[in-house]
C-alpha atoms as one frame of an Amber mdcrd trajectory, in Angstrom:
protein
 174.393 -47.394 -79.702 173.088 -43.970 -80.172 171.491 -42.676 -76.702 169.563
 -40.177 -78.948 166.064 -40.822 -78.762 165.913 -43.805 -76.163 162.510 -43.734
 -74.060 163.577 -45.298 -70.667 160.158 -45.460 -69.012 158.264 -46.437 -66.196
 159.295 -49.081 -62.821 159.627 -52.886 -62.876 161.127 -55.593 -64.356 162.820
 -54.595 -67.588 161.278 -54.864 -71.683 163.862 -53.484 -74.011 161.742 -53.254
 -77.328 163.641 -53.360 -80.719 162.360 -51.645 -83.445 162.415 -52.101 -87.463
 162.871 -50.124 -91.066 162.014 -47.196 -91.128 160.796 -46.921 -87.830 162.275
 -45.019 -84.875 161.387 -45.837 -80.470 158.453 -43.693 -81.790 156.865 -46.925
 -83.245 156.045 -48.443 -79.271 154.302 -45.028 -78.488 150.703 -46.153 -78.337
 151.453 -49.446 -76.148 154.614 -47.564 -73.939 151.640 -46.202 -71.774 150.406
 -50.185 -70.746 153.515 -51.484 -70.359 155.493 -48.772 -68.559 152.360 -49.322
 -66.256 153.671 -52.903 -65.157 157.843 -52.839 -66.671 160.916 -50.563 -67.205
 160.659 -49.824 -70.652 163.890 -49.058 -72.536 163.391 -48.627 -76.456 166.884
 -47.507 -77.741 166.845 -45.574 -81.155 168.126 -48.403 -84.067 168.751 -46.558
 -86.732 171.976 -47.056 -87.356 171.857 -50.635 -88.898 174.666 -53.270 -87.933
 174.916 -56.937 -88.729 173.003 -59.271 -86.242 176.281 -59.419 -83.015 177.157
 -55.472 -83.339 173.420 -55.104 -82.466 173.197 -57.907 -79.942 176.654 -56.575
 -78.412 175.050 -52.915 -78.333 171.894 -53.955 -76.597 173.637 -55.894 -73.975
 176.323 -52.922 -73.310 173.081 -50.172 -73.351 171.800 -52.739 -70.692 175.025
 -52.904 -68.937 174.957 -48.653 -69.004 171.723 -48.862 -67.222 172.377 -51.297
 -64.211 170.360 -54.215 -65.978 171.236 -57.731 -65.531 168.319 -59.201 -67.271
 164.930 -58.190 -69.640 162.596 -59.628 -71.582 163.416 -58.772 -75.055 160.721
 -57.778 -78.230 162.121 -56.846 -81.509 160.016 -56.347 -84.773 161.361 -56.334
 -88.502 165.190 -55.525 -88.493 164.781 -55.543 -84.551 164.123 -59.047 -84.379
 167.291 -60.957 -86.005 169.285 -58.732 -83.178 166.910 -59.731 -80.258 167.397
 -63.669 -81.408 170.883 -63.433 -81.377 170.905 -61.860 -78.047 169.215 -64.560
 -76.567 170.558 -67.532 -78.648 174.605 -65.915 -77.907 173.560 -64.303 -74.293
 170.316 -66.433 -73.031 171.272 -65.436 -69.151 170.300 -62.120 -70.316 166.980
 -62.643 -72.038 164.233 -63.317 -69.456 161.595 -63.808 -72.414 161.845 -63.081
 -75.939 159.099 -61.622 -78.075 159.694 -61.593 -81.559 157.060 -60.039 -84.633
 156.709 -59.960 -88.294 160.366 -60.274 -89.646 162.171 -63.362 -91.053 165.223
 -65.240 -89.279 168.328 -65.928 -92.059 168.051 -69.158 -93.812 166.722 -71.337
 -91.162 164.173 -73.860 -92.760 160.309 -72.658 -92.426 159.945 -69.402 -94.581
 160.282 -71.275 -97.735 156.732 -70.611 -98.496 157.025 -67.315 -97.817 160.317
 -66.947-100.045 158.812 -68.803-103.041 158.982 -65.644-105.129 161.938 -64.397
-103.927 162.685 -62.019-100.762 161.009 -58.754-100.771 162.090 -55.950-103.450
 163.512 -53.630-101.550 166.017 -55.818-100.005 168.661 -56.396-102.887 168.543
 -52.450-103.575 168.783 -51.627 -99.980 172.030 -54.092-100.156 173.800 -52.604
-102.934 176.562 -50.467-101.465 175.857 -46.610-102.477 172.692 -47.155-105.053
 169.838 -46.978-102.363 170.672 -43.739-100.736 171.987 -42.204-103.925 168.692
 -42.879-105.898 166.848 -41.453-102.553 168.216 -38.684-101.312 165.765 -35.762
-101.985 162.707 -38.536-101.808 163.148 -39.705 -98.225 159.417 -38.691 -97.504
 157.478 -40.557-100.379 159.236 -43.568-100.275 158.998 -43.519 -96.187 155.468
 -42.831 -96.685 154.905 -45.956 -99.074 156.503 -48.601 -96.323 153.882 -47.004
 -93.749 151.083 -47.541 -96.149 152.305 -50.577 -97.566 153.059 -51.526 -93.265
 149.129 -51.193 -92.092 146.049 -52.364 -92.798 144.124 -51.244 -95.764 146.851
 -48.939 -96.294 145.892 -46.473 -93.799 149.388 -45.253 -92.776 150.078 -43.411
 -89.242 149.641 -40.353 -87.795 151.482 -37.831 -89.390 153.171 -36.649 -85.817
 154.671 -40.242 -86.176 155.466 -40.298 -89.951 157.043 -37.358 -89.928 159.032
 -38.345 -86.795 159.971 -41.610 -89.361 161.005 -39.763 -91.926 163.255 -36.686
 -90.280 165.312 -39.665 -88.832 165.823 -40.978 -92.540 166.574 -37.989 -94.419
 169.614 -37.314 -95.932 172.241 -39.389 -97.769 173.830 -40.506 -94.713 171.165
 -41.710 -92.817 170.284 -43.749 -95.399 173.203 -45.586 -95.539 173.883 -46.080
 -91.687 169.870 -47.338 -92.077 170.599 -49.770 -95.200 173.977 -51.462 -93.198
 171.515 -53.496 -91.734 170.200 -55.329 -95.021 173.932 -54.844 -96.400 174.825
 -56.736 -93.354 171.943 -59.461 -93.807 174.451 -62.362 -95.111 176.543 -61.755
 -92.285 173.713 -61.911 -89.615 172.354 -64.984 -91.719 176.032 -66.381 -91.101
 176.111 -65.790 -87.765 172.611 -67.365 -86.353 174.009 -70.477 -88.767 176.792
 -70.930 -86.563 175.448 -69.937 -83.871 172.310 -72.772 -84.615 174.158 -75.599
 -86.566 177.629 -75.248 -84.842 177.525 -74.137 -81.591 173.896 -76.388 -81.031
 172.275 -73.093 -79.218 168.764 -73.261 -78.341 166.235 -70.427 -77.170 165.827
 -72.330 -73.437 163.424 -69.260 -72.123 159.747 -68.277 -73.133 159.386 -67.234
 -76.798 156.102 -65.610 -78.150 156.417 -65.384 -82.196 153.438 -62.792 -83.656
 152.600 -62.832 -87.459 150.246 -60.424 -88.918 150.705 -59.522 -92.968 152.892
 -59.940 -94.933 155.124 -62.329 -92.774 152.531 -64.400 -91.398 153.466 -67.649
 -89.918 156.738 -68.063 -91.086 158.330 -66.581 -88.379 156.950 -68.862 -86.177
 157.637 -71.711 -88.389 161.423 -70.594 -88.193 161.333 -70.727 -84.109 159.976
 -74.310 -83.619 162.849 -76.461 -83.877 165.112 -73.884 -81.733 162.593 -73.125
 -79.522 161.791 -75.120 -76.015 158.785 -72.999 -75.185 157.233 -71.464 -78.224
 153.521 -69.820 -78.421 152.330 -68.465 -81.692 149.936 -65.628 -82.692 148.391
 -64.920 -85.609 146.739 -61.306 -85.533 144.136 -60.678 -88.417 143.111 -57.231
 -90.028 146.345 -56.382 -89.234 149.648 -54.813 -91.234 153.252 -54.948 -90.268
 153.795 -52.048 -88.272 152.136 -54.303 -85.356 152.381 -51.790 -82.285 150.776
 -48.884 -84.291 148.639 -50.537 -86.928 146.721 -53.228 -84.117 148.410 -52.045
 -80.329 145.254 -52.894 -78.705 145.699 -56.826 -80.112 149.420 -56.283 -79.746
 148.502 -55.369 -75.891 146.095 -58.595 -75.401 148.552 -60.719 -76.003 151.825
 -59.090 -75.245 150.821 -58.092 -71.566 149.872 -61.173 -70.438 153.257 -63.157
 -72.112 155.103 -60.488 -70.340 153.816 -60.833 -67.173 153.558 -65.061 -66.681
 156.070 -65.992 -63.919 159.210 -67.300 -64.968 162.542 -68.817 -63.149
């Protein structure tokens, strides 16, 4: 995992937060000042996409690197799929898991959410050598519509973080370490199948799913039946990009999970 860009804040127990596409650690900056108040905040840089275990495996070694035995986990968007394998392949590790606003492979519940088909941009992000191709010179408008298209109203970020966002995307080869991820999506899918319907695997620890728009309760909907401790959140008036579009919501009801004993 690239150390480049990992925020390794504050004292406590440890939260390793996961982020998305096309996000960098910048996305946690408005809520890293709350938590690293009360946790050890890692937030490694994720760039570099990877099927659903390479990303797993590289969060537990980066955890390993840094003398911790066990966090609570969050992961958002791409972020997430890795943070559920984690704790579905590696649940000694996972104190609590947090996941937001992404979708889980083919596991029943999202049907309503797939009824038109998956989002655009993942079948060209998935074709080997189109995406990046077609891109490469454009990296800051189409950045710039995923940040509209991620908040409420349309309202984007601050341009300190969007241009952060897009310098980490720009060039033909970022692109293409970024769109592994989706390229990889079949194999993650394949992966939290067997992992689900072959190996039985549960999430035995405290799991807090949050929906906001587009994603909305699917997520959640995924997590019941694997779940033995699920609570769900719904935040309204807000976009995707949860910790930056709503992190005073995010805060209300990711503090408290965070901090409820556990054995």
């Amino acid at each position: 995992m690239n150390r480049e860009g990992l925020v390794d804040i504050g004292t406590g127990p440890a939260v390793v937060l996961l982020h998305g596409f096309p996000h960098t650690p910048r996305l946690w900056d408005a809520v890293l000042p709350r938590l690293a108040q009360t946790h050890r905040v890692i937030a490694p840089n994720l760039v570099a996409g990877g099927d659903g275990h390479a990303l797993a495996a590289a969060v537990a070694a980066l955890l390993d690197g840094l003398g911790i035995d066990r966090a609570d986990v969050v992961g958002i968007d791409a972020g997430a799929p890795p943070a559920f394998v984690l704790a579905l392949s590696q649940p000694e590790r996972v104190r609590r898991l947090v996941l937001m606003e992404s979708l889980l492979g083919r596991l029943p519940g999202a049907e309503s959410f797939l009824a038109n088909g998956p989002p655009w941009w993942f079948g060209f992000h998935q074709v080997p050598g189109l995406a990046e191709t077609v891109l490469e010179g454009h990296e800051r408008e189409y950045i710039e519509w995923f940040l509209r298209a991620g908040t409420h109203g349309g309202r984007g970020v601050a341009p300190e973080i969007r241009d952060a966002f897009v310098a980490a995307y720009t060039g033909r080869a970022a692109l293409a370490s970024a769109f592994a991820y989706y390229r990889a999506l079949p194999v993650t899918a394949a992966q939290i199948a067997s992992l689900i319907v072959e190996q039985g695997r549960r999430l035995p620890m405290p799991v807090l799913a949050i929906g906001a728009h587009p994603v909305g309760p699917a997520l959640a909907a995924q997590l019941r039946p694997v779940a033995d401790n699920l609570t769900e959140v719904q935040l309204e008036n807000c976009g995707h990009i949860i910790p930056l579009d709503a992190p005073g919501q995010l805060l209300e009801v990711l503090v408290p999970f965070l901090l409820t004993p556990v054995a």
